[in-house]
C-alpha positions as CSV (number, residue, x, y, z in Angstrom):
1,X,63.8,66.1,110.4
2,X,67.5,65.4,111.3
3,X,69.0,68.1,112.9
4,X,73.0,69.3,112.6
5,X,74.6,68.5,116.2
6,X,78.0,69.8,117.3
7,X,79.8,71.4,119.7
8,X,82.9,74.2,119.7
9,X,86.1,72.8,122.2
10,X,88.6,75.5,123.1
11,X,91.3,73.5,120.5
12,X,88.8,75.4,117.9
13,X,87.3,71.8,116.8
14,X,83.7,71.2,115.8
15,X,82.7,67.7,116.4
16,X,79.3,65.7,116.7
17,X,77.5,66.0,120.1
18,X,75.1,68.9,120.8
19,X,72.1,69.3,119.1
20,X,71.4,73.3,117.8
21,X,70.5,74.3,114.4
22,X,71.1,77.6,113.4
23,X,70.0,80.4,110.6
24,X,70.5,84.1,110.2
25,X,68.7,87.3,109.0
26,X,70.0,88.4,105.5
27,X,71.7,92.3,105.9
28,X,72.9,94.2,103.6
29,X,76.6,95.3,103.6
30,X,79.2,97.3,101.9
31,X,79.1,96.4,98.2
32,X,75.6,95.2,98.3
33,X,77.1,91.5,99.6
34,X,74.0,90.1,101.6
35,X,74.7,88.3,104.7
36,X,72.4,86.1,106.9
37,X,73.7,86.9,110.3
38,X,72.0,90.0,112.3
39,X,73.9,93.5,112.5
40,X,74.1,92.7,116.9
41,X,75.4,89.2,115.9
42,X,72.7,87.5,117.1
43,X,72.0,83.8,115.5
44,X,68.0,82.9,115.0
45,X,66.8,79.8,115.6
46,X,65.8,77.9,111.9
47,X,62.3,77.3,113.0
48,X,61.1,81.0,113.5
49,X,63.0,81.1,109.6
50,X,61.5,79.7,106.2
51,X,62.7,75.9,104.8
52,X,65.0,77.5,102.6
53,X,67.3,79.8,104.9
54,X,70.3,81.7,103.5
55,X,73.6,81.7,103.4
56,X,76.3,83.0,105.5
57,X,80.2,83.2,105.4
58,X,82.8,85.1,107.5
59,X,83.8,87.8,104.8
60,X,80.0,88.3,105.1
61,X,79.5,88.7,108.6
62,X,82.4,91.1,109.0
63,X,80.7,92.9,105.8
64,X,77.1,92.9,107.9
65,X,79.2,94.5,111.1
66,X,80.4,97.0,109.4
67,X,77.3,98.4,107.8
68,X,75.8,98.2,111.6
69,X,78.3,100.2,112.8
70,X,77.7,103.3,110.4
71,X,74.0,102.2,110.3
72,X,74.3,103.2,114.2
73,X,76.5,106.2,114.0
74,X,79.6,104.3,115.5
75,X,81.4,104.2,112.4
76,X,81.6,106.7,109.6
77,X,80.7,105.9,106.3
78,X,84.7,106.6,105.1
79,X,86.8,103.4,104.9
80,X,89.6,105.4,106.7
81,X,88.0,103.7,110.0
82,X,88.4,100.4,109.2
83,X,90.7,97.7,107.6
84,X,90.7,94.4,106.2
85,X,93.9,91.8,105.3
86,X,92.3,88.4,104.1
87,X,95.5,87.6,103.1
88,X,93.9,85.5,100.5
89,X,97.1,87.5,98.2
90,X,99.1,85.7,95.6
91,X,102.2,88.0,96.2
92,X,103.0,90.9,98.8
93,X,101.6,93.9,99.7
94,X,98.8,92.5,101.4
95,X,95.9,94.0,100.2
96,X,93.5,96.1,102.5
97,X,89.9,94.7,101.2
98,X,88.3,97.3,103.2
99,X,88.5,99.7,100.1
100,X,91.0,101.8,101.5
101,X,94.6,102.0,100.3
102,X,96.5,100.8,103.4
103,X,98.4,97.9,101.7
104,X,100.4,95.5,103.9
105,X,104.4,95.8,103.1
106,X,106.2,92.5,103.4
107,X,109.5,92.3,105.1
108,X,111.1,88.9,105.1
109,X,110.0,86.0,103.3
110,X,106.6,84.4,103.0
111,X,104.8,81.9,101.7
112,X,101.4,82.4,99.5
113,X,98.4,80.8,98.6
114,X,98.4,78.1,101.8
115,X,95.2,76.8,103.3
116,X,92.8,79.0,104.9
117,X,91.7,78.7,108.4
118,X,88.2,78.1,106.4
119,X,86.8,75.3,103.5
120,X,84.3,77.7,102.5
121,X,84.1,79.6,100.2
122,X,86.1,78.2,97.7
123,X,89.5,79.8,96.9
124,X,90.3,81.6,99.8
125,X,94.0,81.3,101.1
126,X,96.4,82.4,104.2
127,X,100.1,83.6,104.2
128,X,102.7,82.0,105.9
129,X,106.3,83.2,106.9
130,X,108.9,81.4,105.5
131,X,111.9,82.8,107.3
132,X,112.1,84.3,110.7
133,X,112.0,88.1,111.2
134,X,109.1,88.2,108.7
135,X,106.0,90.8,109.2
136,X,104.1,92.6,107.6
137,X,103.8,97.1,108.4
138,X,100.6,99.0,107.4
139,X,99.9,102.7,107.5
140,X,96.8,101.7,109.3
141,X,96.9,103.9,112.8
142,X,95.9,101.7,115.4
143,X,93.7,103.0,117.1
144,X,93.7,106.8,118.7
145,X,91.1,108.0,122.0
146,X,88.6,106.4,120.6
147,X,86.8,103.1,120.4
148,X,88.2,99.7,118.4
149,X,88.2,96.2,117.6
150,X,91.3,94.0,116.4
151,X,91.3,90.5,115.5
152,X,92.7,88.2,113.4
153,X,93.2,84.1,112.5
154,X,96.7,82.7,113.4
155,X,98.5,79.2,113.4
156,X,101.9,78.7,115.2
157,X,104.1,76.2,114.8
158,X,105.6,75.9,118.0
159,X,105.5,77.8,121.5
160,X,110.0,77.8,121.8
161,X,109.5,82.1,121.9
162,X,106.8,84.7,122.3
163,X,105.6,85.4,119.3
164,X,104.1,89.1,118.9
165,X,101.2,88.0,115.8
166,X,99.5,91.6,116.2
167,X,100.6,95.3,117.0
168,X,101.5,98.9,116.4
169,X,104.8,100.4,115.7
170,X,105.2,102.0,119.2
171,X,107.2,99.9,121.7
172,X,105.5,98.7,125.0
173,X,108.1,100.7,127.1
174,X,106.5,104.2,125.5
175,X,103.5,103.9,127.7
176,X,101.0,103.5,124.2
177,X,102.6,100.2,123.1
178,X,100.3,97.5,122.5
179,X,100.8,94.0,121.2
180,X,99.0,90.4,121.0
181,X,101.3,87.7,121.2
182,X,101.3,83.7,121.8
183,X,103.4,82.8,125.0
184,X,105.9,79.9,125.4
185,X,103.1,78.5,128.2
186,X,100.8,78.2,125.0
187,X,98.6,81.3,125.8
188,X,97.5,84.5,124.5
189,X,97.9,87.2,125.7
190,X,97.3,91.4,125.1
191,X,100.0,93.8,126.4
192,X,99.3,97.3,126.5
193,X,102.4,99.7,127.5
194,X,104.8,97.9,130.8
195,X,101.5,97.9,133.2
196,X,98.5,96.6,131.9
197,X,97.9,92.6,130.6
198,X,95.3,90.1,130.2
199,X,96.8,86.5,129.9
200,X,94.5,83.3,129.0
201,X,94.8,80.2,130.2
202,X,98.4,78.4,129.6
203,X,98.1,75.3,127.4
204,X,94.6,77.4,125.5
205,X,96.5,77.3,122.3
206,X,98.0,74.4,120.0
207,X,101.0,73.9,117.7
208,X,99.8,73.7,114.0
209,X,95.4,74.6,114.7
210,X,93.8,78.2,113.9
211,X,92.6,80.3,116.5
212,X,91.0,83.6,116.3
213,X,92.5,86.1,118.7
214,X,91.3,89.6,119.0
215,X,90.9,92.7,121.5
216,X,88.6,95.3,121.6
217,X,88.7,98.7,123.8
218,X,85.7,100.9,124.7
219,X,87.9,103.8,126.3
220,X,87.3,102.5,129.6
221,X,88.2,98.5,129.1
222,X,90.3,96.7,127.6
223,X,88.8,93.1,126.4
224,X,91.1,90.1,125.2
225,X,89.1,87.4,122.8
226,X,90.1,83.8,122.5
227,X,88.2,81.6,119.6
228,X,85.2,83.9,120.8
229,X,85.1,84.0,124.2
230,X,85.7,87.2,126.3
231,X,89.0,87.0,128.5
232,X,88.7,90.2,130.8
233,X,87.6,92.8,131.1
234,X,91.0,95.0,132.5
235,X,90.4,98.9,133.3
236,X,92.3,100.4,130.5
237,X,91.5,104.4,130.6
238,X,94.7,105.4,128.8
239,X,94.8,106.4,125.0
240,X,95.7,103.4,122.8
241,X,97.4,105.5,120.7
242,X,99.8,102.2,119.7
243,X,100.9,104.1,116.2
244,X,100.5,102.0,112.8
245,X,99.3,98.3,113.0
246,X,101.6,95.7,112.1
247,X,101.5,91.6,111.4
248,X,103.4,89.6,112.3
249,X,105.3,91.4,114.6
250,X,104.7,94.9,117.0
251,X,107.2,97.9,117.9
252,X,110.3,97.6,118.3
253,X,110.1,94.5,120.7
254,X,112.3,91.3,118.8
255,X,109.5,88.4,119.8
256,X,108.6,88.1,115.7
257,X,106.7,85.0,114.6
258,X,108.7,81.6,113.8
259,X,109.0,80.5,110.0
260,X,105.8,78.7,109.4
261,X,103.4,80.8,111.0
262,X,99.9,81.2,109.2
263,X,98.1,84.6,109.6
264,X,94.8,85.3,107.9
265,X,92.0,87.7,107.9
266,X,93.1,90.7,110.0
267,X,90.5,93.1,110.9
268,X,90.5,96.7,112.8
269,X,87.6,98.8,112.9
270,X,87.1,102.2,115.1
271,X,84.3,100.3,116.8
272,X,83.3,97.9,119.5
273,X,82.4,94.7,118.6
274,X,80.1,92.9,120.9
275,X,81.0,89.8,123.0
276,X,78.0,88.1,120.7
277,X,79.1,89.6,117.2
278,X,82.8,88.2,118.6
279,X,81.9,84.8,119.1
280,X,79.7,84.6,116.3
281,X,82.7,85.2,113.7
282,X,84.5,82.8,115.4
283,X,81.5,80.3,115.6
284,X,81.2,81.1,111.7
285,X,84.8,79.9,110.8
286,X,85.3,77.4,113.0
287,X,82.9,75.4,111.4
288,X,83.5,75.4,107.4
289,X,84.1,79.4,107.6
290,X,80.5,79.5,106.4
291,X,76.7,78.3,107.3
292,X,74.3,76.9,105.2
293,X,71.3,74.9,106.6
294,X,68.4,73.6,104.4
295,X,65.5,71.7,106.3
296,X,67.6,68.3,105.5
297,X,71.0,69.4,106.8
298,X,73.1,67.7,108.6
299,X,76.9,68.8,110.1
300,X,79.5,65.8,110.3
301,X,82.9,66.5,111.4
């Protein structure tokens, strides 16, 4: 039986050299999509699963995520608690797929319809800014006292400015500020008010690949996420009360993205995420953006 073999590089490539085969448990999520990865995130081995295992893409996990949280209590059943900006959009607003009616309003100039960070499935797209100053506002309130996860899929251009890719409408200096940003040393890094930070490594990021950044906060720590993998935790115990998320941009602070930034499926939730359910999104669209492994597959770069 051949088996797939490759390995995830912090440049967010897939290439041919470790051999692991993977399948997932099919859950049920909002709108009856099924998905084969486990509500905790976990990734079963394909030998303890039939020949035929099923499919699994990343609008799919985030789908099976959700329906754990309110399958667990920690997440209502209202879509109030949760968004989602594929940003798969022929045209602005940016539509919030999580049923809700907090629509992303351009301001600025983008570019529709470009490549997704994913091949699979067919038809999905990203946006791109096409002028600087460009971001999108939501009335989505980022976060509050509780619990939350944000993360989202981002290309830059070039590292010549900070460029704030995720945030909330209150500026840093007010104490509840928070923002996400790529730094001129080719980092990421998560800003909350003037005094707390968690940096990754300079040179993590590069000019013109996807990543996946995201944070999520507990109430008692703040965690940064870098193409899966957990940068932190820092003692946060403050409300993130950061006011209403915004792409592209955060608060009044003038580090916007450059023209030619790609942003793509942005997700907030009024839940934790788990460092496995984190890395297996990202583990999911860095490949193809999807997993599908008969008996007789094999992954080539």
């Amino acid at each position: 039986m051949s088996r797939p073999t490759f390995q995830r590089r912090r440049s967010g490539l897939w290439l041919p050299h470790e051999s692991r085969r993977h399948a997932f448990a099919t859950t049920t999520g909002p709108g009856g999509m099924t998905s084969n990865v486990t509500g905790s995130g976990s990734w079963r081995d394909q030998e303890s699963q039939s020949n035929s295992p099923t499919w699994c893409n990343y609008d799919q996990a985030i789908q099976a995520f959700i329906a754990e949280a309110i399958a667990s209590n920690n997440l209502g059943s209202n879509p109030n608690q949760w968004g989602w900006w594929k940003c798969n959009d022929s045209a602005a607003p940016l539509a919030d797929s999580s049923g809700n009616t907090n629509n992303a309003t351009a301001t600025g100039s983008f570019t529709f319809g470009q490549p997704s960070p994913f091949l699979i499935p067919a038809g999905e797209t990203s946006v791109k800014s096409a002028a600087a100053s460009s971001y999108f506002t939501t009335a989505y309130p980022l976060a509050t006292t509780g619990p939350f996860t944000l993360l989202g899929w981002f290309n830059v251009p070039s590292f010549t400015a900070q460029a704030n890719l995720f945030g909330g409408t209150t500026a840093l200096a007010a104490a509840t500020g928070l923002v996400i940003s790529a730094t001129t040393s080719k980092g990421l890094v998560v800003q909350f008010s003037s005094t707390y930070q968690i940096s990754s490594p300079a040179n993590a990021l590069t000019a013109g690949k996807w990543f996946m950044g995201g944070i999520t906060w507990d109430t008692r720590n703040l965690q940064l996420y870098l193409n899966g993998e957990a940068l932190g935790p820092l003692a946060v115990t403050a409300a993130l009360s950061a006011g209403n998320l915004t792409i592209g941009t955060a608060n009044a602070e003038t580090n916007i993205v450059p023209s030619g930034t790609g942003i793509a499926e942005v997700f907030v939730m009024e839940n934790v995420l788990t460092p496995t359910q984190m890395q297996t999104l990202y583990d999911i669209g860095a490949v193809v953006g999807g997993l599908y492994l008969p008996a007789s597959a094999q992954l080539t770069q």
